[in-house]
Phi, psi and omega in degrees: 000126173258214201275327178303312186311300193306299190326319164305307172323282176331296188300328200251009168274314196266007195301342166294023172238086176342304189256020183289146184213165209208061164320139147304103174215152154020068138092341170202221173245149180240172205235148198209100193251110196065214180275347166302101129323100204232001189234182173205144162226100194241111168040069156032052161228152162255137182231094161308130196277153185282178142190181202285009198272279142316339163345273185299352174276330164348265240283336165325318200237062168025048177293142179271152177311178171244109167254073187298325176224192175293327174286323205227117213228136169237100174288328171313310204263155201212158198282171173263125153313139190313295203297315174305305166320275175341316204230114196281347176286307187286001185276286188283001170290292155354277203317320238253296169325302194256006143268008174281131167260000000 
C-alpha cells in the first residue's frame, strides 16, 4: 500500500472526527484534530501521541517508539495497533485520547 493510499485509509477510519486535518511534513503526514497535533502517519504506519494515561494500552500491545531515523526518535508517539487501525470506532476513540491535551 502506498502512503498516499494507507493515509487515505487512515483519514477515511476517521471520518468520525469532524474537525480532522491532514497535514503534509517530513517525508509523511501529521494528523490536526483542531489546533492539536496528536498523529504522524509515516511509511505506511500510523502513530498516535501517548500520554500517561494512555500509555500503557501501547506497551500492552508492544507498540513501537515513532524512529523515522536513527537519529531522530519521538518517544510520546507510538503506532496504533493494526486490530485498533482495522476498526474506526476503537480508531476514532484513540484518535480522542491522543488530541486530549
Amino acid at each position: 500500500m502506498s502512503t498516499d493510499s494507507f493515509r487515505d485509509f487512515v483519514l477515511e477510519q476517521l471520518t468520525g472526527l469532524a474537525d480532522l486535518r491532514c497535514k503534509h511534513m517530513f517525508g509523511g503526514y501529521g494528523l490536526h484534530y483542531g489546533e492539536v497535533f496528536f498523529g504522524i502517519v509515516f511509511d505506511g504506519r500510523l502513530y498516535f501521541k501517548t500520554h500517561p494515561d494512555t500509555l500503557q494500552s501501547y506497551l500492552d500491545h508492544h507498540a513501537a517508539v515513532f524512529a523515522p531515523s536513527e537519529k531522530q526518535t519521538l518517544k510520546n508517539y507510538r503506532e496504533v495497533p493494526v486490530d485498533i487501525l482495522e476498526d474506526n470506532e476503537r480508531l476514532t476513540h484513540w484518535a480522542r485520547e491522543a488530541a486530549r491535551q
